[in-house]
Biopython code that builds the backbone (N, CA, C, O; Angstrom):
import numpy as np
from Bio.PDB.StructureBuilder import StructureBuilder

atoms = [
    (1, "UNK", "N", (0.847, -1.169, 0.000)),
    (1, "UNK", "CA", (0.000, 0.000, 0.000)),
    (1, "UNK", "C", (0.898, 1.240, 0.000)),
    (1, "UNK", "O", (1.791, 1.330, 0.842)),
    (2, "UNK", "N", (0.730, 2.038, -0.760)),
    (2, "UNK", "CA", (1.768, 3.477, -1.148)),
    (2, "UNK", "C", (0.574, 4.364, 0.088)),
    (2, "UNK", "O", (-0.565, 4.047, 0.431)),
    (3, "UNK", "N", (1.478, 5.582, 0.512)),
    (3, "UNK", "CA", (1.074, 6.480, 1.249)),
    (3, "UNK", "C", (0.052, 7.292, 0.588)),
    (3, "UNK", "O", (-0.849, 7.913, 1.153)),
    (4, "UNK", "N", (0.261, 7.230, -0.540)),
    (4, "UNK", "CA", (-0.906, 8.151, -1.684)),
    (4, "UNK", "C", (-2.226, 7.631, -1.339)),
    (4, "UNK", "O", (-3.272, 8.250, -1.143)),
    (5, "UNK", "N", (-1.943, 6.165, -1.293)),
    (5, "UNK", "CA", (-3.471, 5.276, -1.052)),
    (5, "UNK", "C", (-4.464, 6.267, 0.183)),
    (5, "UNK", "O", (-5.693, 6.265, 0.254)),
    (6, "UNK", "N", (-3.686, 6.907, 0.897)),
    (6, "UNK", "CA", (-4.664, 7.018, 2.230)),
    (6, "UNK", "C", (-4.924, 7.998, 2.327)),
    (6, "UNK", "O", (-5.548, 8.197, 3.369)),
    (7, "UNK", "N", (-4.731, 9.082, 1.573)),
    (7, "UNK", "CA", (-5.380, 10.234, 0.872)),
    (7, "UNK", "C", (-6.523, 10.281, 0.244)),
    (7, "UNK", "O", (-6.739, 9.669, -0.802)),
    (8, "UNK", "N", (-7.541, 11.186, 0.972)),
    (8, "UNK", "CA", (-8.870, 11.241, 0.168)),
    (8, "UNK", "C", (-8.558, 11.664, -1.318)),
    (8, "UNK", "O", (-7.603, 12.416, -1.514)),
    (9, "UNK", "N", (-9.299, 11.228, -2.344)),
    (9, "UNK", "CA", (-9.760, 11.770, -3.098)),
    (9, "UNK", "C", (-10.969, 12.716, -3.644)),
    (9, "UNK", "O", (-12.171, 12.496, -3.796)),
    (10, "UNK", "N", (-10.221, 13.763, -3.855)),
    (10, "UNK", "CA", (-11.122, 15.144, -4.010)),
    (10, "UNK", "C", (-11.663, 15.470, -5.235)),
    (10, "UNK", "O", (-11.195, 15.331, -6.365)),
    (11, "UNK", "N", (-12.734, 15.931, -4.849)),
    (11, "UNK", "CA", (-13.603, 16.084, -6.257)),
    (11, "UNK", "C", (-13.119, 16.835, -7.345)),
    (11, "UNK", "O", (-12.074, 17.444, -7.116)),
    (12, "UNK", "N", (-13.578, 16.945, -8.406)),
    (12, "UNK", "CA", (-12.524, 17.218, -9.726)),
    (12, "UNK", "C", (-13.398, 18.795, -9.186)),
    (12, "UNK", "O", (-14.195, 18.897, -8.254)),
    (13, "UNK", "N", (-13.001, 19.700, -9.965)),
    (13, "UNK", "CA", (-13.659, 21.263, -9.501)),
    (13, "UNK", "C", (-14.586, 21.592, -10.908)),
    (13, "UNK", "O", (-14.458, 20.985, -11.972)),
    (14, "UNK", "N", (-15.407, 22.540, -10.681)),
    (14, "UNK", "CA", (-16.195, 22.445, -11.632)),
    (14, "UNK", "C", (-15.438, 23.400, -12.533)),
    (14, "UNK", "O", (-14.283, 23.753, -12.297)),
    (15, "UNK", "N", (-16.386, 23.933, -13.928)),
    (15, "UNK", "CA", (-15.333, 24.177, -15.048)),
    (15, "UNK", "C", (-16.381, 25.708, -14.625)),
    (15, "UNK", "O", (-17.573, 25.780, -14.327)),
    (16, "UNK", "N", (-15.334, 26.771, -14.763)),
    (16, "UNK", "CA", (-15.836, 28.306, -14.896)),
    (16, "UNK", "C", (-16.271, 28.511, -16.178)),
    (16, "UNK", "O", (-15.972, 27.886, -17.195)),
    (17, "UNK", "N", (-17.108, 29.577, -16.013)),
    (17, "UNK", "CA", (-17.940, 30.017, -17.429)),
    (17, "UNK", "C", (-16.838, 31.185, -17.401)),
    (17, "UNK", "O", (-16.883, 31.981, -16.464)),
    (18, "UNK", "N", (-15.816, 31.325, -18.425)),
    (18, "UNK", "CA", (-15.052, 32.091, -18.687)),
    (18, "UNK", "C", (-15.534, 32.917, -20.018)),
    (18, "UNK", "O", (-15.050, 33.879, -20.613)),
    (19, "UNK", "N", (-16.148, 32.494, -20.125)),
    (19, "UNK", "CA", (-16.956, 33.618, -21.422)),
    (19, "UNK", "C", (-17.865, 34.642, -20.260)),
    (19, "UNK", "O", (-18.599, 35.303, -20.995)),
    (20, "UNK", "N", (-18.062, 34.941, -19.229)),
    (20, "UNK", "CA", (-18.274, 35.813, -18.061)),
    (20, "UNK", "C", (-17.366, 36.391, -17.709)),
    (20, "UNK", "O", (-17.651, 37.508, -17.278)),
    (21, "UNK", "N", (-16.286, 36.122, -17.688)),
    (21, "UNK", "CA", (-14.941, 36.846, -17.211)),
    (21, "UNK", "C", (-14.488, 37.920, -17.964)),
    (21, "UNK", "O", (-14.186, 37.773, -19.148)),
    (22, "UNK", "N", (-14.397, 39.199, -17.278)),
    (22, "UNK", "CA", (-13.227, 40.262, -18.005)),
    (22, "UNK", "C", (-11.991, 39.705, -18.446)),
    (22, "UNK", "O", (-11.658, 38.531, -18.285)),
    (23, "UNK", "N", (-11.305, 40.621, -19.027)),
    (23, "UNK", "CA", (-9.631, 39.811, -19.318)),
    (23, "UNK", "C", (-9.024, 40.008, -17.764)),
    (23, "UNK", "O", (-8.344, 39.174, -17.167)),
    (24, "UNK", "N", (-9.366, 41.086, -17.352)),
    (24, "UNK", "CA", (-8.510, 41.247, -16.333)),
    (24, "UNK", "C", (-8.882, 40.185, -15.190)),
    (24, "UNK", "O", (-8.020, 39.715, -14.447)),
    (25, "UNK", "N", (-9.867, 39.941, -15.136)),
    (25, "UNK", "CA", (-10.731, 38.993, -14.170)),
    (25, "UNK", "C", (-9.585, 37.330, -14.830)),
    (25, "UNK", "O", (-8.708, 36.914, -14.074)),
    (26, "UNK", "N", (-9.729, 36.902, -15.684)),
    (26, "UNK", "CA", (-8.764, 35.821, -16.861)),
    (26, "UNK", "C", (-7.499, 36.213, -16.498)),
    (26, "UNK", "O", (-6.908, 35.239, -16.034)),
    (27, "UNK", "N", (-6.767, 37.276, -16.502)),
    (27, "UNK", "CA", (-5.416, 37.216, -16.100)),
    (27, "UNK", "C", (-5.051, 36.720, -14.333)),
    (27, "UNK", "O", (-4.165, 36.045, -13.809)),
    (28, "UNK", "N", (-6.200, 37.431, -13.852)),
    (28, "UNK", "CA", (-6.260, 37.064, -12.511)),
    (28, "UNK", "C", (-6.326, 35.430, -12.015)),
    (28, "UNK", "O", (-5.550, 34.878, -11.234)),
    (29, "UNK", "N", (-7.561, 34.804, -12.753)),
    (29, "UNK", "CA", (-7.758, 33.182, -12.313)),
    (29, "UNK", "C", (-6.519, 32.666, -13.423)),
    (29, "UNK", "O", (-6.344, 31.450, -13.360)),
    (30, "UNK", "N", (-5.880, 33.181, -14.144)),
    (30, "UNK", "CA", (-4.626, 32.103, -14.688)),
    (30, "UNK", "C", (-3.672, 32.493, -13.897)),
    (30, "UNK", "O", (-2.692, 31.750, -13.936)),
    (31, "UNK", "N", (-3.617, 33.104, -13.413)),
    (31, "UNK", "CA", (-2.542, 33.259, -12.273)),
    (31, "UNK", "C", (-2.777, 32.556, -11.400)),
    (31, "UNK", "O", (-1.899, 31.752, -11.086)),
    (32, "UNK", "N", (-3.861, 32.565, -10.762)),
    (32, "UNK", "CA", (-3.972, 31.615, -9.361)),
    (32, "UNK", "C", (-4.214, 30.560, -9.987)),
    (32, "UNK", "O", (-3.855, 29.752, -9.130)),
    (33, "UNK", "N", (-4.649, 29.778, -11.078)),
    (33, "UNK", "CA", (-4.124, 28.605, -11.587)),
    (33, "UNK", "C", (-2.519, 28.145, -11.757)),
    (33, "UNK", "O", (-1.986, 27.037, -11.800)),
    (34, "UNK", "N", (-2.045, 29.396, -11.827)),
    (34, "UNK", "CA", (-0.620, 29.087, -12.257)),
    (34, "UNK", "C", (-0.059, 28.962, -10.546)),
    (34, "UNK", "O", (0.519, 27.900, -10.315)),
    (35, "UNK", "N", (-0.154, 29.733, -9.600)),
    (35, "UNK", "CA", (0.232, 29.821, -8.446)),
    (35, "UNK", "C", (-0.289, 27.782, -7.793)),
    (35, "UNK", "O", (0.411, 27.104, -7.041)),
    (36, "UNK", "N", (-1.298, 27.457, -8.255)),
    (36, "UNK", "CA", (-1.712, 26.387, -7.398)),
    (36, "UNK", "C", (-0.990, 25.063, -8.021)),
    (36, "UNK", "O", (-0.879, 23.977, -7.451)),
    (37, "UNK", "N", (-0.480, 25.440, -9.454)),
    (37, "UNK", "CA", (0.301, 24.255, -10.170)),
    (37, "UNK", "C", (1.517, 24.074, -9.698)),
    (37, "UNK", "O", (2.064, 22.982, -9.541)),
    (38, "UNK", "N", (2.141, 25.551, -9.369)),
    (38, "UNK", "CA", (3.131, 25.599, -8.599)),
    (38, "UNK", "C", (3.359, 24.902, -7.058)),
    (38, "UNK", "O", (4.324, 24.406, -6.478)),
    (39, "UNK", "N", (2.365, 25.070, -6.826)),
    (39, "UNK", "CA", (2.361, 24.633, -4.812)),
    (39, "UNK", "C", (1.926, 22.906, -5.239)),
    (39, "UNK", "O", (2.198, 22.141, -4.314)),
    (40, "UNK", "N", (1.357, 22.276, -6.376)),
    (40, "UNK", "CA", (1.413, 20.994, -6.660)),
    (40, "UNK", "C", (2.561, 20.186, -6.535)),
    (40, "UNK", "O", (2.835, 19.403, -5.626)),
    (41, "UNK", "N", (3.397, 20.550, -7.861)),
    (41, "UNK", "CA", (4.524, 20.797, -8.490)),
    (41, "UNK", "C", (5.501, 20.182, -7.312)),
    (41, "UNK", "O", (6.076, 19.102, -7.174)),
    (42, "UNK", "N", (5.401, 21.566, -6.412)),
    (42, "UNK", "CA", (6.283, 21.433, -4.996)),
    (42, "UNK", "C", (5.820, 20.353, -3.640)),
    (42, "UNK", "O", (6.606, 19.963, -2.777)),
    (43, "UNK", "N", (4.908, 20.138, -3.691)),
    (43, "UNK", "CA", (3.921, 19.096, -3.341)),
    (43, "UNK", "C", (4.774, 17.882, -3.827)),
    (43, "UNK", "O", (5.680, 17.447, -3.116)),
    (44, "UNK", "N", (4.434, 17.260, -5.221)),
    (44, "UNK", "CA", (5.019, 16.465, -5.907)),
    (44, "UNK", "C", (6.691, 16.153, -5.420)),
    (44, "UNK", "O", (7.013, 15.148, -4.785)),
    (45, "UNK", "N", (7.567, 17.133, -5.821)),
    (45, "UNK", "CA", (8.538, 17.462, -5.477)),
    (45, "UNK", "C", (9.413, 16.941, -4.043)),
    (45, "UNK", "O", (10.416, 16.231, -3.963)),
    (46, "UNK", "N", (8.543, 17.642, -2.907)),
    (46, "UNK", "CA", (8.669, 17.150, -1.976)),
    (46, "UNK", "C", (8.503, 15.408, -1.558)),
    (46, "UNK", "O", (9.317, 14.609, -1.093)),
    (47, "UNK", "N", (7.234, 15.286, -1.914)),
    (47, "UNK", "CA", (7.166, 13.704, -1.574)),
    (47, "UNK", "C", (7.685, 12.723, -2.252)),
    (47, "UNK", "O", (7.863, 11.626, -1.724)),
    (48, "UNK", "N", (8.130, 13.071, -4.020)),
    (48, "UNK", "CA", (9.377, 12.087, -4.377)),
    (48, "UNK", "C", (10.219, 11.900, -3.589)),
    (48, "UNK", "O", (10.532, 10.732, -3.361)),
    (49, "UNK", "N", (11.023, 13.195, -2.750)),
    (49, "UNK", "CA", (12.329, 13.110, -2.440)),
    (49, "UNK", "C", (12.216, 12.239, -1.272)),
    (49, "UNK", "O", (13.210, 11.574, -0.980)),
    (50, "UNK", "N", (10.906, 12.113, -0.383)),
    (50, "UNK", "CA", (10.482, 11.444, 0.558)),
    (50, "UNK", "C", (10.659, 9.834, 0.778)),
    (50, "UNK", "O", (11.026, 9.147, 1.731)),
    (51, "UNK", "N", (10.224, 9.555, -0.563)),
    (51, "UNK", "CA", (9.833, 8.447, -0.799)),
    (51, "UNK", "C", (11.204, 7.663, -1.581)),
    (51, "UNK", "O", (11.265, 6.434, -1.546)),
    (52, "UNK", "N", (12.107, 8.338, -2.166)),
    (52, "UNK", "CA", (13.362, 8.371, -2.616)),
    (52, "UNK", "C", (14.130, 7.993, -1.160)),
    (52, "UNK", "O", (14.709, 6.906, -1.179)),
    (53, "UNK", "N", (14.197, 8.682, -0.026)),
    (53, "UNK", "CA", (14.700, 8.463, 1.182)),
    (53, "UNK", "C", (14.229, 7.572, 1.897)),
    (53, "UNK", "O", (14.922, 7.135, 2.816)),
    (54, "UNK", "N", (13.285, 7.204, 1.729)),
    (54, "UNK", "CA", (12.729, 6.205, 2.411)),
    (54, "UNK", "C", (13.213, 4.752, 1.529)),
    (54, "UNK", "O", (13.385, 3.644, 2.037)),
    (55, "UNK", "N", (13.335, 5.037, 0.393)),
    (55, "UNK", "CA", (13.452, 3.846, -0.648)),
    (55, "UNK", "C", (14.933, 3.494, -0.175)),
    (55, "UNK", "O", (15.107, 2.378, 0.315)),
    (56, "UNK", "N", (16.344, 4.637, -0.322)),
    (56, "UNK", "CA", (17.936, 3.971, 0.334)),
    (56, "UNK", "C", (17.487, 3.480, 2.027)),
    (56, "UNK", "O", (18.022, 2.491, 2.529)),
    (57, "UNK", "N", (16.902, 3.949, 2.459)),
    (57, "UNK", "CA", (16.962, 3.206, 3.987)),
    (57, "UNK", "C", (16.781, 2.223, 3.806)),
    (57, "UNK", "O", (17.883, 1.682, 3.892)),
    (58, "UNK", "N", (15.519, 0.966, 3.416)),
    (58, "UNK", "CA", (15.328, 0.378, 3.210)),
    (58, "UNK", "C", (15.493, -0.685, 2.079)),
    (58, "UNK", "O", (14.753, -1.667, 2.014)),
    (59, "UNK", "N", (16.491, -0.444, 1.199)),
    (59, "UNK", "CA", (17.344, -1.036, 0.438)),
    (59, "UNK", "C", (18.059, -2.484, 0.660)),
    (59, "UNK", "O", (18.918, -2.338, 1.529)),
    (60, "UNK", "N", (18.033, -3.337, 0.363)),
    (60, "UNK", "CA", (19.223, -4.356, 1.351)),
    (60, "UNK", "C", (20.395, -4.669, -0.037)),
    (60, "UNK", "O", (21.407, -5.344, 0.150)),
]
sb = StructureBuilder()
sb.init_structure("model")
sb.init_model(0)
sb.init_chain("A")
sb.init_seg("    ")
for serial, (resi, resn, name, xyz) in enumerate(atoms, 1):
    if name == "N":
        sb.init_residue(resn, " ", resi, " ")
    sb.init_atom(name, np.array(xyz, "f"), 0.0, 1.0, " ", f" {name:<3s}", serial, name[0])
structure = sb.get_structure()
């Protein structure tokens, strides 16, 4: 069983009506799209290296 297993899974998010959006309103949510891919990313990042360390300890 991987540690991922015991993590809820979260609902997919719904899709914005971006034909409602100003541009400036669109520059704004691709940014905080871009900001949250980032904190993924690093998310990701982090728990390879985790699981990488955990993998030489346990090596024989």
């Amino acid at each position: 069983m991987d540690a991922d297993d015991l993590e809820p899974i979260k609902a997919k998010a719904v899709a914005v009506n971006l034909e409602a959006m100003s541009v400036e309103a669109l520059h704004d949510y691709v940014a905080g799209l871009e900001a949250e891919i980032a904190r993924a990313r690093a998310t990701i990042k982090a728990k390879e290296a985790a699981k990488s360390a955990a993998a030489s300890v346990f090596r024989t």
